[in-house]
C-alpha positions in Angstrom: 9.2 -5.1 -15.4 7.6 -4.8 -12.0 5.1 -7.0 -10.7 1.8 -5.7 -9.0 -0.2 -8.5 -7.5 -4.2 -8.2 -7.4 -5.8 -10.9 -5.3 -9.4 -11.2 -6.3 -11.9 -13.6 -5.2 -14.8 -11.8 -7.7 -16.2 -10.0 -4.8 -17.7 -6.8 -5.1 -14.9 -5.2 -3.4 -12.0 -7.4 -4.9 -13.2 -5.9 -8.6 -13.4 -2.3 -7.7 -9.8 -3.2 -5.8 -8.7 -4.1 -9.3 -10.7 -1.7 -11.9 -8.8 1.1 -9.6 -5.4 -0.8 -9.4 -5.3 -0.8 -13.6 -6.3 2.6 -13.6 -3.6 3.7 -11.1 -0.8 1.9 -13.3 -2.1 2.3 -16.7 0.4 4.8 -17.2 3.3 2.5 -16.1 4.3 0.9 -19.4 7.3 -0.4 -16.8 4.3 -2.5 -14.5 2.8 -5.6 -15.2 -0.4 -6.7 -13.3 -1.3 -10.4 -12.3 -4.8 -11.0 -11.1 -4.4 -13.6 -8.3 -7.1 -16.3 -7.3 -7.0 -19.3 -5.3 -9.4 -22.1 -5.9 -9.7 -25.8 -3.4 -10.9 -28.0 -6.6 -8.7 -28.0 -10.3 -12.6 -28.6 -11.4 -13.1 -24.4 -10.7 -9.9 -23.2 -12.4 -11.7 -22.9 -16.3 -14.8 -21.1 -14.8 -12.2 -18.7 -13.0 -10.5 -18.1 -16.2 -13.7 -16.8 -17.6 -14.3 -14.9 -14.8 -11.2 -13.1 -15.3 -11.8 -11.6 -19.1 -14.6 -9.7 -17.6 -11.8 -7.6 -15.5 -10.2 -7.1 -18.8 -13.0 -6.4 -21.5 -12.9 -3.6 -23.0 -9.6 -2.3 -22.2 -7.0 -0.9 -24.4 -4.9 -3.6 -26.1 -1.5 -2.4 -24.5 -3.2 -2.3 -21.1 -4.1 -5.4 -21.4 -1.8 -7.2 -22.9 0.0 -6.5 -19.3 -2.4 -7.6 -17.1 -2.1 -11.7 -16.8 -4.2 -14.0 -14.7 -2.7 -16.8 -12.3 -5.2 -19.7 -10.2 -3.8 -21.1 -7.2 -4.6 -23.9 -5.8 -4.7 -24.5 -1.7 -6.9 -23.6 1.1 -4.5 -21.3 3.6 -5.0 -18.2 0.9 -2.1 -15.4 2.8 -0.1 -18.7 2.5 -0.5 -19.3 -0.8 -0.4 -15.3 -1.7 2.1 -14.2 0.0 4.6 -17.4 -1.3 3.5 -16.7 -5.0 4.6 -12.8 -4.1 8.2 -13.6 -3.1 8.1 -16.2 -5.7 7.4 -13.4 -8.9 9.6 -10.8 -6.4 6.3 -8.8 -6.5 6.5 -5.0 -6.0 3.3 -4.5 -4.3 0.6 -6.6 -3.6 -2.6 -4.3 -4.0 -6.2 -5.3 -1.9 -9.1 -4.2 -0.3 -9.8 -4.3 3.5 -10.3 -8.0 4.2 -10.1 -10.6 7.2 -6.6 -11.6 5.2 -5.2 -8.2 5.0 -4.0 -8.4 8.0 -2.2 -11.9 8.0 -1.0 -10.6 4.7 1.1 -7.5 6.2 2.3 -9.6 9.0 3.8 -12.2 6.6 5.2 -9.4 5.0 6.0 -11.3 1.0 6.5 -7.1 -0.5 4.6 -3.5 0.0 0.5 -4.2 0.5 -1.6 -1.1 -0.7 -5.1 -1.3 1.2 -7.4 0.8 -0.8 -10.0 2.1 1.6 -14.0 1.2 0.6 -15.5 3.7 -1.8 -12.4 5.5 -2.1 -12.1 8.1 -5.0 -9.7 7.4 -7.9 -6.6 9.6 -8.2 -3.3 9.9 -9.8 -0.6 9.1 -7.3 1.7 12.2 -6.9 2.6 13.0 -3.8 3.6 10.3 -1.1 3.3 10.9 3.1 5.5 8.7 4.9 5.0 8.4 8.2 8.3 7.6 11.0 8.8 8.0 14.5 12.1 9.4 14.0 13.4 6.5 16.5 16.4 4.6 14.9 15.8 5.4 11.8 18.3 3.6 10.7 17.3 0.1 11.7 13.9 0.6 11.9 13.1 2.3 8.3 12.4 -0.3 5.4 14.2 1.7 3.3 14.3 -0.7 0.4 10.6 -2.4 0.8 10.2 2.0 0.6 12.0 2.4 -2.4 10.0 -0.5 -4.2 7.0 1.9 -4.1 8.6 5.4 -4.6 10.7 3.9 -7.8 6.9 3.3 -9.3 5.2 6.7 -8.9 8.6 9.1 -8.3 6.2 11.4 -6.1 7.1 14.5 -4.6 7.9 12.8 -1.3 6.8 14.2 2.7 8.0 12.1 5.8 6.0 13.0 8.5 6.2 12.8 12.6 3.7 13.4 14.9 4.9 14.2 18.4 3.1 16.0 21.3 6.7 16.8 22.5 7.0 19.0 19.4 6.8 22.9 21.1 9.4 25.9 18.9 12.0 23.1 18.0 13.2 19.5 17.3 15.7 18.2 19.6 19.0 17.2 18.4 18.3 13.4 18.5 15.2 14.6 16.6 17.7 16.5 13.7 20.2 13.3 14.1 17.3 11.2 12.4 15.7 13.9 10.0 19.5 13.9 8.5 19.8 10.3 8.5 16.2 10.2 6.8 16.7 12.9 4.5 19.9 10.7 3.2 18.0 7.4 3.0 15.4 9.0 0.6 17.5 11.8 -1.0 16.6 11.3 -4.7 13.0 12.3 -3.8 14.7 15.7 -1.6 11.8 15.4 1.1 9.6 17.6 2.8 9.7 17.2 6.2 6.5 17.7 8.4 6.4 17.9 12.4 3.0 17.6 13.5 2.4 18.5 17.8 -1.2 16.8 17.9 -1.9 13.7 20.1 -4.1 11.9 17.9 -1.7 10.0 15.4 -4.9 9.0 13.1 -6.5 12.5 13.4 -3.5 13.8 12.4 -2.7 11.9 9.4 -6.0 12.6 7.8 -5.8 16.3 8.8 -2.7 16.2 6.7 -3.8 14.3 4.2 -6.5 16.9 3.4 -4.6 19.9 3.8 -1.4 18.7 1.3 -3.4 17.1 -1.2 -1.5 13.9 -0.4 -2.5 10.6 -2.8 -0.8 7.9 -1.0 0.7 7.0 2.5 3.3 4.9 3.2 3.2 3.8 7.1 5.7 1.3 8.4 2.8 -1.1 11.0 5.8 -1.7 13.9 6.0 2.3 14.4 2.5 2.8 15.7 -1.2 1.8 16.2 -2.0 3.5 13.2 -2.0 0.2 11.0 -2.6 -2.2 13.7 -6.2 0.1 14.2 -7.5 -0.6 10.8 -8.3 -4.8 12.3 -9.4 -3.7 15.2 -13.3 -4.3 15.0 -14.1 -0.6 16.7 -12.0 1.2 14.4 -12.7 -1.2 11.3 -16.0 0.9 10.5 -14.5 4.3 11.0 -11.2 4.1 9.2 -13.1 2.3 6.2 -15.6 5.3 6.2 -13.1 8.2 6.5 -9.8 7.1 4.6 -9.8 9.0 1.5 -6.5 7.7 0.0 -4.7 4.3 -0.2 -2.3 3.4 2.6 0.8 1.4 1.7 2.0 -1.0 4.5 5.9 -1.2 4.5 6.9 -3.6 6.9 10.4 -4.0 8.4 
């Protein structure tokens, strides 16, 4: 069985995070859930327990009979998170945009899905994964990848933006399509050269015109991660992301 993490701290934003995450893999008999909190005092762990029934009520017995709870105990919580994750070899770990987030992709335990605020609910089918098509080879996660394709088997586009891009790709360009397209050939990707500047612009352009659900983007290839923490860009990613971004880090 896979494990999918959901950290939740009973905020308003950590139980949308996981009403949507049991939506998205309700139709994953092969996924189990854990709902992940960290308390400082063993005197909070039984109210927390209660707490946790009211993610569950309601739901269908097989759904959630797969969804189990686990209290922490500590006060560094990406510590504590991100040991339990490599602890339970967690598939994904699945949050909202937070002052961990970050911390949590840099320690880099499995896959973290950021689900953007307000963001509408919808089945995950097809996947954009971003590269720079520069050393593909040693610079793709390609298992940390896998991890997440092997849950939803989307149809599957790896995408480049480059300015450089005019009538064709140069032959280092087609030397690390080919190695991509091997890496990832069970899913037989769709490759997409975008000429544009703006790497953000462009992904959301894209992300609108192919109906994409999910996008996988590996953080030491580009700003476009690193942006989301930035305080100036905070506000405007959180306001226009309309689908869940996947950090896979190297």
């Amino acid at each position: 069985m896979k494990q999918i993490i959901i950290p939740i701290d009973f905020s308003e934003c950590s139980i949308g995070t996981a009403q949507y995450t049991i939506r998205i893999f309700a139709g994953h008999p092969d996924v189990n859930m854990v709902l992940y909190y960290m308390v400082k005092e063993r005197d909070e762990e039984e109210a927390a327990r209660l707490d946790f029934q009211s993610v569950k009520y309601g739901l269908d017995p097989e759904l959630a009979s797969r969804i189990s709870t686990f209290v922490d105990f500590g006060t560094n919580y990406p510590e504590a998170l991100c040991r339990y994750a490599r602890e339970v070899s967690a598939s994904m770990i699945v949050t909202c945009l937070s002052h961990n987030t970050h911390k949590i992709v840099e320690m880099n335990p499995c896959p973290v899905m950021i689900l953007p605020l307000n963001v509408d609910f919808r089945e995950i089918r097809t996947v954009a994964l971003t590269s720079d098509f520069h050393t593909v080879d040693v610079h793709t996660p390609v298992e940390s990848i896998r991890r997440v394709l092997e849950i939803f088997r989307p149809t599957l586009h790896i995408v480049n933006v480059n300015s450089d891009y005019y009538v064709s790709l140069s032959e280092e360009s087609m030397a690390q399509k080919e190695k991509l397209a091997e890496m990832f050939r069970e899913y037989e990707p769709q490759f997409d050269f975008l000429s544009l500047y703006d790497f953000q612009d462009s992904i959301h352009q894209f992300v609108e015109d192919n109906d994409i659900d999910l996008v996988i983007t590996i953080p030491r290839h580009h700003s476009f991660f690193e942006n989301l923490f930035r305080k100036h860009h905070t506000e405007e990613m959180v306001l226009h992301s309309s689908v869940p971004v996947v950090a896979a880090h190297e």
